[in-house]
N, C-alpha and C positions, 0 to 999 in steps of 0.2 A: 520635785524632791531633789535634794544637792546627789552630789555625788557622795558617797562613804564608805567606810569600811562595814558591812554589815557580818557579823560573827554567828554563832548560832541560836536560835532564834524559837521561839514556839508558834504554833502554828494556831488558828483559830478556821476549822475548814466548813462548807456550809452542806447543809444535806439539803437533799432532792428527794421531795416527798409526789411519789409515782404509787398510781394503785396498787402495784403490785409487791408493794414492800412492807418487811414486820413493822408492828406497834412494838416489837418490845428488842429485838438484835440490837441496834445500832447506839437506840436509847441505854440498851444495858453497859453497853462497849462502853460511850461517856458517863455512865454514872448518872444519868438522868433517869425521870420519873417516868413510870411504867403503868399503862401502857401509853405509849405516844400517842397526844393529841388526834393526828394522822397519820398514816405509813409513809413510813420513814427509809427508803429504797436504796438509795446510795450516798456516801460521805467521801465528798469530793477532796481530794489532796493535791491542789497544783495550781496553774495561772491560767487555766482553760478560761479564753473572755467571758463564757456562760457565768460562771461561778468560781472565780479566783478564791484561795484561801486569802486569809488577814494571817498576815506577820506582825510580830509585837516588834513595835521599835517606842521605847520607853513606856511612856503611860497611855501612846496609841495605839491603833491596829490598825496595818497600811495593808494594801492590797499587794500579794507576791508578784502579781504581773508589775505592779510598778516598780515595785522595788528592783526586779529583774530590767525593765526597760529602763531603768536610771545607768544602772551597771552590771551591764547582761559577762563580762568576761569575768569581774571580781567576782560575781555568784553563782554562775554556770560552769565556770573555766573557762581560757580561752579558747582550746580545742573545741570544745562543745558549743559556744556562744559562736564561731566560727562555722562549724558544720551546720548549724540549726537556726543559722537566721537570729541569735540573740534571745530563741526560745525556748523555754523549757521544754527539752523532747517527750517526755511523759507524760503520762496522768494517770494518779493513784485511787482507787477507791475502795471501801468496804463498798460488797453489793450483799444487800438483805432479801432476799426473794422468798415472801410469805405463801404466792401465786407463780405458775408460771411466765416468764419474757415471753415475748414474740421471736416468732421465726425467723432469724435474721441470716444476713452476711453483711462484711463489711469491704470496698473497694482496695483495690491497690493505688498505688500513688498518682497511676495516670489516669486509671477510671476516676477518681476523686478531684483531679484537676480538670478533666472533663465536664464531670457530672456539675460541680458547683459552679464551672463558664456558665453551662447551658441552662442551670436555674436563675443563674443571674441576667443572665439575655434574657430569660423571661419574664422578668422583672417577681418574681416569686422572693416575697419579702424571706427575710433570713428569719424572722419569726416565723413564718408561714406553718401551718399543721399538714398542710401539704410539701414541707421541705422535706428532702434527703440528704441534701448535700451541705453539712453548716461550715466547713470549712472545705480547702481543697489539699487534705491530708489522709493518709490510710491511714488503716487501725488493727494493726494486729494485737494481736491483746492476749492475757495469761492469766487465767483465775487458779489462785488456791485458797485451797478450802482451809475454813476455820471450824469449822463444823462440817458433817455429812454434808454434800452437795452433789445435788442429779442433777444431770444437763441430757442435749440433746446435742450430736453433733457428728458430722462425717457423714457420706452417704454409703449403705451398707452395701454390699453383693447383690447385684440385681436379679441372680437368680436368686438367692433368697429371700426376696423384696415378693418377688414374683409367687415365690412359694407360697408366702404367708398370704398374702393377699387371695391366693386362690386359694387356701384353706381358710379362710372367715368370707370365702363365697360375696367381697365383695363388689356387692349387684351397684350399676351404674360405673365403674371402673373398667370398663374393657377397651375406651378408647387411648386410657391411661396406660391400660397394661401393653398393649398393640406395639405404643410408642415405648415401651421400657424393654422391650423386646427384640427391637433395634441394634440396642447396643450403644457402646458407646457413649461418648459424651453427648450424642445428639439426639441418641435416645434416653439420657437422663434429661436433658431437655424438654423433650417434648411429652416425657411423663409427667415434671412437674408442671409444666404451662397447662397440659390436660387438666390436671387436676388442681390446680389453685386457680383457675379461670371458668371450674363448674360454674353452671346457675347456683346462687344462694339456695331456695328452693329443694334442687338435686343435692348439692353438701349435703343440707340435714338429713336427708333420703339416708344417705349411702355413711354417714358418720353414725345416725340411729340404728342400723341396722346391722352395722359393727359392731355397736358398744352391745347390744341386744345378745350377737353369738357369742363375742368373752363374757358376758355375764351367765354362758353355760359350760364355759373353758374353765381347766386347772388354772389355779391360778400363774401367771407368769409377769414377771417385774414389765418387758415393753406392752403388752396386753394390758396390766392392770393400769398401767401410764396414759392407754390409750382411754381407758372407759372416764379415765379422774379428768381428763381434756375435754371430755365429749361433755361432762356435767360443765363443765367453768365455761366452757367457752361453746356454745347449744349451736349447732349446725354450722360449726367452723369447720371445714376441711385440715386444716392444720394439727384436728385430732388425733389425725393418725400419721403424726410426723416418727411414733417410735416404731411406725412397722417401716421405716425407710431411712430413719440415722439409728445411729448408736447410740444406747443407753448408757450413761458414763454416771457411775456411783463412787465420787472422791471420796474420802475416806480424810480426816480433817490431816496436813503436811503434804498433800499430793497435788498436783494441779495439774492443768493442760492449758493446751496454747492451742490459739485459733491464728492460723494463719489468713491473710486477704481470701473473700472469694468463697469458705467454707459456711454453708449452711449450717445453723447450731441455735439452740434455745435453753435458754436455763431455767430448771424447774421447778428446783427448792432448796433452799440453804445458805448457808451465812460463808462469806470470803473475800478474799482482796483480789481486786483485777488490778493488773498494771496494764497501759497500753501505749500506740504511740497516742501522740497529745492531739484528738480527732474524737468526734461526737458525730461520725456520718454514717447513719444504720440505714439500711432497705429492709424491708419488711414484706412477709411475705402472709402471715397469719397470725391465729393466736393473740391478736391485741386491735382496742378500738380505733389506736391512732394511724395513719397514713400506712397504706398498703400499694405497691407498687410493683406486680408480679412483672413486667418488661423489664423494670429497671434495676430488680433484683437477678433477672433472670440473663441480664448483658452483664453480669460481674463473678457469677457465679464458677469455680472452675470446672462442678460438676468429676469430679474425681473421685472415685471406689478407695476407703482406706480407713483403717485402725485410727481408731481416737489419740491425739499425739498426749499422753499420761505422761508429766515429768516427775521423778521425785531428785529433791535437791540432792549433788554431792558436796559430801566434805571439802571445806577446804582449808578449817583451822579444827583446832579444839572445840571452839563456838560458832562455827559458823558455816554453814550449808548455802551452796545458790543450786536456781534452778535456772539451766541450762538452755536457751533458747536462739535461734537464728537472728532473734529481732537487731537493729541499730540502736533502737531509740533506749531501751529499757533494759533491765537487770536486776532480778531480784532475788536476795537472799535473806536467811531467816538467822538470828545468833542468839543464844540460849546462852547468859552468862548466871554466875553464882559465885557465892561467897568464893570457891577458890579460882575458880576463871573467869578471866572478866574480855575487854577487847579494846584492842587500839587500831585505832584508822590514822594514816601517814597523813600528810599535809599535800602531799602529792596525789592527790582527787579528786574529780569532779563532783557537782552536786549531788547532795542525796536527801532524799525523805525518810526520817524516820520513825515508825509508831509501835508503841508498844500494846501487844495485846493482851499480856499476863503479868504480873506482877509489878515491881518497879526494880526504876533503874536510876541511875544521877549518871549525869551524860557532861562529861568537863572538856571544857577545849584547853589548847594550847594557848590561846591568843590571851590568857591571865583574869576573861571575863568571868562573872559567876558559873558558877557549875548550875546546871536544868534539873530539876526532876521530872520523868514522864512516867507518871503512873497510865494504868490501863485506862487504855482509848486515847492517850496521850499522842501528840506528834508534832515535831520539829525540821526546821530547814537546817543543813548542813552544808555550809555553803563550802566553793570549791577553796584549797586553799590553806582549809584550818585542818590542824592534826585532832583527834580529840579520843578519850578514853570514856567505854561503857564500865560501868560497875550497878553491884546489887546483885537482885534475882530477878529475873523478866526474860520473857522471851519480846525481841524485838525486830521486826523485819523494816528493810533497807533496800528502797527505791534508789537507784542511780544511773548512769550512764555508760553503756561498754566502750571499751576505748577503740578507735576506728578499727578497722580490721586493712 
């Protein structure tokens, strides 16, 4: 592809059909037919080599990784094409979670440069089901909610860890509890190694026999979480991830942010993740695919702490971000209408943007046509152009924070 000016641009992005995802969120989002063929998990927005979105350039649809690798400054900006190797530092998605995710964390940038030498010295294809490591990048990442959304995240007070578990009497846990008893991050350690490294067998023992006593308990939201695991996923120890994180019930504008290293699992509901631009999960339950309790258990930080809950601040008439430590990402949400609408300077780096409620006609500077992105709509913004939103739509806006 030549070199050119590329202006702004719609977006054609693909989904990732994962068991665990609705027939019918993401389908509804595009305006398509319901219920989907198959579950329909995540809708990917970026140039991730997995599944790059397609940019419309005339009557084609080119792939954004190329279009970025033709001329990574004119579309990234040159600060950011300079800082990031020429690539896109994010990656946008709706995530539809009909079922619970697996039990994950995800590396910091050395563990991730690490992990992926040492899969590749092993010759462990990059396709491989036994991969963790698909790139050699972190991934901190920020889900907010578009709807209700439960997760699972942060490791709670290990006295209360300790409580609960010795109030549900549960039997086959005691080499578990020994080690959480400790202290510590060595003894958050060696609680979880006890107990993600049961015999198969013993899990089912000591997960049925759990779900058995809260099915004589009041009811309580991490309790009733633990018996709805114990049915989906039959002698997974993973069951009982809500007696030992945080139960986190977003509320659809609020979000939270996973930093590297925190244990967290998502368990129902419709929302946008931004993250850095990385697909490298360890796994530790709760799902059929590749489980690697050493390998989760060398990246984990193993830290006691409150679920990090952001909710955006103002920073126009239209427009709210949420607030986070990351480099790579920055997101905010802009609520225009007939009498507010919004303008972005030309002085910007890239950004994605999608609409999830109403519409909007998105005009640049540059004298091209004006866009419409109605709901489930989205567009490249490339760095460079000034552009004004109009309508009614709420629209959120993936971009780049400027270096620090």
């Amino acid at each position: 592809m030549t070199h050119e000016t590329v202006g702004l641009s719609l977006l054609r992005n693909p989904v990732m059909n994962y068991a665990w995802g609705s027939r019918t969120a993401i389908a509804d989002l595009l305006g398509q037919p319901q219920p989907a063929p198959q579950p329909e998990a995540e809708l990917w927005l970026g140039d991730h080599p997995r599944a790059p979105s397609l940019l419309r350039r005339g009557d084609a649809w080119v792939s954004l990784a190329t279009v970025i690798g033709s001329s990574p400054a004119a579309v990234l900006g040159e600060d950011v094409a300079r800082r990031f190797g020429g690539r896109l530092p994010f990656l946008l998605k709706v995530l539809a979670a009909a079922r619970p995710l697996s039990i994950q964390a995800h590396p910091d940038r050395e563990q991730a440069r690490r992990g992926f030498d040492r899969e590749n010295a092993a010759g462990i294809p990059l396709a491989a089901a036994e991969r963790s490591y698909s790139d050699d990048n972190h991934k901190p990442e920020l889900l907010c909610a578009l709807q209700p959304f439960c997760a699972l995240c942060s490791l709670r007070p290990a006295a209360d860890v300790l409580r609960q578990l010795e109030d549900l009497g549960a039997d086959g846990l005691g080499p578990a509890a020994t080690e959480l008893r400790r202290g510590g991050r060595d003894g958050w350690r060696g609680f979880l190694r006890a107990l993600l490294t049961l015999d198969r067998s013993q899990q089912r023992l000591v997960v049925d026999a759990c779900a058995a006593r809260i099915a004589t308990r009041p009811p309580q939201p991490a309790l009733e979480w633990v018996a709805r695991l114990a049915s989906a996923f039959p002698g997974d120890i993973g069951a009982l991830a809500p007696l030992f994180l945080n139960l986190v019930r977003l509320q659809p504008g609020q979000a939270l942010y996973q930093p590297a290293g925190e244990l967290h699992a998502y368990l129902d509901g419709v929302g946008l993740e931004l993250m850095a631009n990385s697909d490298n999960v360890l796994r530790g339950g709760l799902t059929p695919k590749h489980v690697d309790v050493d390998g989760l258990l060398e990246i984990l930080t193993c830290a006691e702490r409150p679920p990090l809950v952001i909710r955006p601040e103002p920073v126009s008439a239209v427009e709210r971000i949420y607030r986070t430590p990351a480099d790579e990402f920055s997101l905010s949400v802009i609520d225009v209408d007939q009498a507010h609408g919004y303008r972005a300077p030309a002085a910007r780096p890239v950004e994605i943007l999608i609409c999830v409620a109403g519409q909007a006609t998105v005009a640049g500077d540059d004298g091209t046509a004006a866009l419409t992105l109605g709901r489930g709509a989205s567009l490249l913004a490339p760095a460079g152009i000034g552009y004004a939103i109009s309508g009614r739509a709420t629209v959120y806006r993936a971009t780049v924070p400027p270096a620090v």
